[in-house]
Phi, psi and omega in degrees: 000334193273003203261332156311325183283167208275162162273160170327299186305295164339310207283322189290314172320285181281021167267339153328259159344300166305319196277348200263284168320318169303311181273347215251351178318145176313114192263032195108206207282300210222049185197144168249137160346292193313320185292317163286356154310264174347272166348252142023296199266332173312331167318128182303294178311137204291281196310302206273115232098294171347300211276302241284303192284336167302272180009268190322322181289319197260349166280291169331284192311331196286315192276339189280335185280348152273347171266337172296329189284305211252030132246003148292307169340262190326326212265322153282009181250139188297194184264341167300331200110000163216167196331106153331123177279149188240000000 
C-alpha cells in the first residue's frame, strides 16, 4: 500500500513547484501575484510593510494547506469517488 506513495523528495518538488505557480499565478487581469509582492515589500512604512508580508505569508500557507487537504482528499479516494479501505 505504501509503494504508491511519493517520496520526500518528490513531496518537496512538488511543493515547490505548486508554490512557484501560486506566486508568479495570475493576480487580477493584468498583474501576476509575484508583482504585488514585490510592490508589498516596497512600503516606505515600517508597520504597514510588516502587516502587508504577514499577510502574504500567511495567505501562502493558507492556500498551499487547502490545496494539500484536497489532493489528500483525492489521493484517498478509489476512481468511484469513495473512501479507500485501509
Amino acid at each position: 500500500m505504501t509503494d504508491n506513495l511519493p517520496t520526500k523528495k518528490e513531496v518537496e518538488e512538488n511543493a515547490e513547484v505548486g508554490f512557484l505557480e501560486w506566486f508568479n499565478g495570475n493576480y487580477g487581469k493584468f498583474s501576476c501575484r509575484s508583482e504585488w509582492f514585490y510592490g508589498d515589500c516596497e512600503v516606505e512604512n515600517e508597520k504597514i510593510r510588516k502587516d502587508l508580508v504577514y499577510n502574504w505569508v500567511r495567505s501562502a500557507y493558507v492556500s498551499g494547506y487547502e490545496l494539500g487537504r484536497k489532493l489528500d482528499e483525492l489521493a484517498h479516494k478509489t476512481p468511484q469517488g469513495t473512501p479507500d479501505a485501509l
